[in-house]
VOGU-3710 file (C-alpha; in Angstrom, 3 decimals, decimal comma):
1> xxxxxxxxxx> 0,000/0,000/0,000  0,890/3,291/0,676  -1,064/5,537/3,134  -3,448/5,205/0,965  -4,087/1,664/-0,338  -4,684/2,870/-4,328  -8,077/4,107/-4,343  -8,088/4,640/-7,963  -8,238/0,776/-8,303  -11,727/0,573/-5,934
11> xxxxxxxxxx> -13,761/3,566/-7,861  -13,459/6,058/-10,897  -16,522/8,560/-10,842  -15,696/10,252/-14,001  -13,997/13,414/-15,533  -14,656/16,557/-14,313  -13,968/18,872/-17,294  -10,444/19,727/-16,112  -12,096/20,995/-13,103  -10,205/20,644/-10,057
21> xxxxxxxxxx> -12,340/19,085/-7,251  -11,012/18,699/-3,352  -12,247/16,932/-0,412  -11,265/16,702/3,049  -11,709/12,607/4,259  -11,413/11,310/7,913  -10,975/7,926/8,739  -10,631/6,632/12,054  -10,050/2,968/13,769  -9,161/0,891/17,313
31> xxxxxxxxxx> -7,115/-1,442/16,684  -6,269/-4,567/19,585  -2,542/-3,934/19,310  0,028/-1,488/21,538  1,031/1,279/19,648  4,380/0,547/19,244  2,860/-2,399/16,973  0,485/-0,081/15,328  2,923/1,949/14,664  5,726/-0,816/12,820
41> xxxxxxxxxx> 2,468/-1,717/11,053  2,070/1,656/9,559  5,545/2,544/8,689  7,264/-0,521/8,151  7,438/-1,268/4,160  7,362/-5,191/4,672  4,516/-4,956/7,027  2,855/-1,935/4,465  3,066/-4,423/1,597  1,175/-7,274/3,685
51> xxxxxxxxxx> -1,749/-4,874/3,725  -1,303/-2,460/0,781  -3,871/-4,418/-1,570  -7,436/-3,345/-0,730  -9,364/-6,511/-1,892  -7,756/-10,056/-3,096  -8,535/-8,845/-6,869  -5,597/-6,344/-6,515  -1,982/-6,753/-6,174  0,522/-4,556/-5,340
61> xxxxxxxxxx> 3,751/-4,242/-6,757  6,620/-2,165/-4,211  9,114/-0,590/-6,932  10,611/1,243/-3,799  9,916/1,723/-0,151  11,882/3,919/2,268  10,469/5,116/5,478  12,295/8,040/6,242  11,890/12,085/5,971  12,787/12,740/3,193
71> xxxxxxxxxx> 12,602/9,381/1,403  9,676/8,247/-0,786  7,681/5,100/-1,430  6,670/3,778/-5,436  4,132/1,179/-5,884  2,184/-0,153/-9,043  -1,539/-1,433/-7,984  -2,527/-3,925/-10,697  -5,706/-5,404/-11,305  -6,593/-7,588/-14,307
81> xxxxxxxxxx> -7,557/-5,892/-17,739  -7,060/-2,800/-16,270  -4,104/-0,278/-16,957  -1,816/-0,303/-13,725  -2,032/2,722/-11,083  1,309/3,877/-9,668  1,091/5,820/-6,483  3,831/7,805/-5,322  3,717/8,547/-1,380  6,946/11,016/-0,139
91> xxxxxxxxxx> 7,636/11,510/3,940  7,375/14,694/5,345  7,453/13,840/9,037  7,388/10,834/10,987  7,134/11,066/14,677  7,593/7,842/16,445  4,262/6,270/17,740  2,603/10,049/17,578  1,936/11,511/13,791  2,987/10,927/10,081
101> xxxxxxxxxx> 2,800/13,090/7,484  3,016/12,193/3,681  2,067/13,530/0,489  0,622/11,030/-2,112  0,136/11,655/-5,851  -1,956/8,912/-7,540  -1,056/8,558/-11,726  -2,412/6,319/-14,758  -1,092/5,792/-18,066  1,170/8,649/-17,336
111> xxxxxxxxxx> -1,625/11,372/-16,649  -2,105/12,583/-12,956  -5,033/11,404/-11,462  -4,947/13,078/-7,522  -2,881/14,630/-5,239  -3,352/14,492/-1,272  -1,685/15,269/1,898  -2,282/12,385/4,429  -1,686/12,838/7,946  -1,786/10,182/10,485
121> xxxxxxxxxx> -2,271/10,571/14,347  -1,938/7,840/16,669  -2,835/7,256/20,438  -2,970/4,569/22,841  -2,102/2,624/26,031  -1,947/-1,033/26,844  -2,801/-3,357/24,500  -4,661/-0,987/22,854  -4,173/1,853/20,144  -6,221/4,411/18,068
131> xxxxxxxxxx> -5,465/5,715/15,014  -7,194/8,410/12,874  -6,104/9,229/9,422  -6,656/12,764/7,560  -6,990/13,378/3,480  -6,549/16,450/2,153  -6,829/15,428/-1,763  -7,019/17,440/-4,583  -9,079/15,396/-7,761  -7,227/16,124/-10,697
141> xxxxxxxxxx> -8,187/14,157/-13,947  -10,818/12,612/-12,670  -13,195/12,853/-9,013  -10,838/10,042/-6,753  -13,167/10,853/-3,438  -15,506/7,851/-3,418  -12,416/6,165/-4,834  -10,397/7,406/-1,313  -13,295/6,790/0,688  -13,656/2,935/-0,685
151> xxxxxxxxxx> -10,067/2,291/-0,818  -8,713/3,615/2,639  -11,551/2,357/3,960  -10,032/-1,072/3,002  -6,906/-0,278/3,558  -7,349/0,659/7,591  -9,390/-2,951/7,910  -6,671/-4,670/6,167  -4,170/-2,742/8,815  -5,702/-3,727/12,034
161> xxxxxxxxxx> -5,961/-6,972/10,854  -2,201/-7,086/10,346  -1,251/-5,371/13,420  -3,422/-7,887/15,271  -1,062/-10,682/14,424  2,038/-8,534/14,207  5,150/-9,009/16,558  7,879/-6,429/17,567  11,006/-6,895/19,472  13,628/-3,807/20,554
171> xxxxxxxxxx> 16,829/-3,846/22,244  19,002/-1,092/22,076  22,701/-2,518/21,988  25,654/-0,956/22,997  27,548/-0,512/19,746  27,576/1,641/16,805  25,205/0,947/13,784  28,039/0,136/11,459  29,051/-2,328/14,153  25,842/-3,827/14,600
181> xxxxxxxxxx> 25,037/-4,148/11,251  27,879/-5,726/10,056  27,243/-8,532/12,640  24,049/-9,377/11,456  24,450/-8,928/7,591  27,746/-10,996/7,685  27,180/-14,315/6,233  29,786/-15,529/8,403  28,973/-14,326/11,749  25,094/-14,184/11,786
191> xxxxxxxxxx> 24,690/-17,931/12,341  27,342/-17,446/15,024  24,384/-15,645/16,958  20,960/-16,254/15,502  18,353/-18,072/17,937  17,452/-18,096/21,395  19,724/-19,040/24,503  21,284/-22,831/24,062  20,256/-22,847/20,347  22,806/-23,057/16,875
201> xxxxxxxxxx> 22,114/-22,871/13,439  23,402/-25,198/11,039  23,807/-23,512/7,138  23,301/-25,092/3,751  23,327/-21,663/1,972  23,881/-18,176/3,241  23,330/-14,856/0,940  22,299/-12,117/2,523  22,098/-9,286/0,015  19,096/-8,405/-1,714
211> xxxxxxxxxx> 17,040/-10,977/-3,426  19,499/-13,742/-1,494  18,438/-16,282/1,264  19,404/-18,170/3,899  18,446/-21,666/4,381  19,308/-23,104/7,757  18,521/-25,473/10,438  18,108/-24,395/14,109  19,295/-26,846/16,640  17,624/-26,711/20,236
221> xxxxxxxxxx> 18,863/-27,740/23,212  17,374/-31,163/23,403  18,575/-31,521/20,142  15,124/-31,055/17,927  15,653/-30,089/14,607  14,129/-26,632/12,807  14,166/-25,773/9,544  14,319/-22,226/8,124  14,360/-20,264/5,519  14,365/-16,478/5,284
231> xxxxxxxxxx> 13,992/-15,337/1,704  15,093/-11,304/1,828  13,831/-8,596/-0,016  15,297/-5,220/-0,388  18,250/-4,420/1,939  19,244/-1,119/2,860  22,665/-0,749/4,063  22,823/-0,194/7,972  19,155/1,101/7,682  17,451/-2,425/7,404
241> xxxxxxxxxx> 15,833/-5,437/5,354  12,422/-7,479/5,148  12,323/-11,199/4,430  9,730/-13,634/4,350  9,998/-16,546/7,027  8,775/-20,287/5,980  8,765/-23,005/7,599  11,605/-24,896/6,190  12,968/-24,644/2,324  10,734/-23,300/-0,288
251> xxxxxxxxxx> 7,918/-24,318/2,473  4,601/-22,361/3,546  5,090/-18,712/4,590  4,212/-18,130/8,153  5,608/-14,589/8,501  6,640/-11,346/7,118  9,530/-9,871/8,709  11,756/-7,183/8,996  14,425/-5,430/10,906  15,396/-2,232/11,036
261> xxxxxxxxxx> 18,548/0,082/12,786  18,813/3,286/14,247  21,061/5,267/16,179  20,333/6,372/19,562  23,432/8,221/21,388  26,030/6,131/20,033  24,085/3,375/20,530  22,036/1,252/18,014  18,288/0,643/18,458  17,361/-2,560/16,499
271> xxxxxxxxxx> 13,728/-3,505/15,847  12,516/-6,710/15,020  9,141/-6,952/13,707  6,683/-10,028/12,143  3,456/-9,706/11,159  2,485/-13,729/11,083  0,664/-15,706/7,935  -2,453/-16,255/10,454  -3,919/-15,284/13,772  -3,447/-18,769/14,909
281> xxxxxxxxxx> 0,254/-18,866/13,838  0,491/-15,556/15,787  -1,036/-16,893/18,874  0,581/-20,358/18,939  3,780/-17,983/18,360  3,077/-16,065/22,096  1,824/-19,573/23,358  5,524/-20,774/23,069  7,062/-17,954/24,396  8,504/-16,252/20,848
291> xxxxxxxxxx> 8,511/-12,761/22,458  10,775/-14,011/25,072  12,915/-16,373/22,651  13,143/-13,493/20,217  14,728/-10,869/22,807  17,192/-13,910/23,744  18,084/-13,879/20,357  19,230/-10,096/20,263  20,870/-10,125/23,463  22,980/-13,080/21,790
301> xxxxxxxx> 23,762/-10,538/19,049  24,857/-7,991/22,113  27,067/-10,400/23,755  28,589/-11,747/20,331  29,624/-8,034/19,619  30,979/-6,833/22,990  33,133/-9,813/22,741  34,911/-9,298/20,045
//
């Protein structure tokens, strides 16, 4: 998606003689999630693509994604036997867990079809978050409101859905981002690290650059075997990288995932996020104790760095 999940695909109400039309939209929802979840939902593009298409007859195709001030977002909304709407969404301001602001322009067949400021407020506490979404959006070629209305109306379901089954794990760690980075996108030392307390990995290929995967066995304690594979999408260097986890080689998907790295006072703050295939995959996930297992598995990454 974008911020808005391509309403030209959900409704076209006609041209408007060259007219200019604009409309002010609200949207508003609850969502059973903290807001730090909400939050990695919104801005995060791996999780943004897990929700971006408004109905199964749409797919959405990420050309670029970077979730930053200054850095923009291209995606191509296809749907059969019709021509393909790109949407261009640029960030103005991103406040962590607070507000987002983005403009959007909306294009087919090269012609310019809207143009809209979206800003996006967010509130919460517990397990429990709010989020209310304002459109400013200028019709150009054609009237895009009910298109907007239809489309982000989608869109926000699709998003509490998907923050509903999504996990996030944070550590800050006590080195610099070039540091931690380097540790984790080294095909060498990441299976030094990965998994939870008393747990090793065991490779049969490592590639960790974009497009590349890792396919891997986790050893537990007792001995019980796991296979993995992480299949990675775009990687930005010492910013971060989404992947798709399944459950062994080329086997089902049961999670879209993602990290990401920021500084924080010489410091790196590391996120880990998954939005899971299923509610059920996402529950059994909390049943076993993956919150805990996951923030075992960064402070391995800590302790592997410090002691080099």
């Amino acid at each position: 998606m974008t911020s808005n999940p391509h309403p030209a695909s959900t409704a076209r109400e006609g041209q408007k003689d060259g007219r200019n039309s604009f409309a002010t939209l609200s949207f508003d929802r609850d969502v059973a999630a903290p807001l730090p979840v909400l939050w990695q939902a919104w801005t995060a593009p791996a999780a943004r693509a897990v929700w971006a298409a408004p109905t199964a007859s749409v797919t959405v195709e990420f050309l670029e994604a970077n979730t930053r001030v200054g850095g923009r977002e291209i995606s191509l909304c296809k749907v059969k036997g019709q021509p393909d709407i790109r949407c261009e969404v640029g960030w103005l301001e991103l406040q962590p867990e607070l507000c987002s602001v983005n403009y959007e322009v909306v294009s087919a067949e090269g012609v310019t079809q809207s143009a809209a400021l979206v800003t996006a407020d967010f509130s919460g506490s517990g397990e429990r978050s709010r989020l209310v979404v304002t459109v400013q959006l200028s019709s150009l070629a054609e009237d895009m409101e009910a298109g907007y209305r239809q489309g982000f109306g989608a869109g926000l379901d699709n998003l509490a859905s998907a923050a509903e089954r999504t996990m996030v794990l944070q550590r800050v760690i006590r080195a610099p981002r070039s540091v931690v980075w380097g540790a984790w996108m080294n095909p060498e030392a990441l299976p030094l690290w990965w998994g939870p307390d008393g747990f090793s990995c065991r490779t049969t290929r490592i590639d960790l650059r974009t497009g590349g995967e890792w396919v891997f066995d986790m050893i537990g304690p007792d001995g019980t075997v796991y296979p993995n594979h992480h299949r990675y999408g775009e990687v930005r260097p010492e910013e971060g990288f989404g992947y798709a986890l399944l459950w062994g080689e080329n086997g089902p998907k049961h999670a879209d995932a993602w990290a990401s790295f920021e500084d924080q006072d010489g410091a790196t703050k590391v996120t880990l996020g998954m939005v899971f295939s299923t509610e059920a995959e996402f529950q059994e996930a909390k049943g076993f104790g993956a919150v805990e297992l996951g923030l075992q598995t960064l402070g391995k990454l800590e302790r592997f760095i410090l002691s080099r």
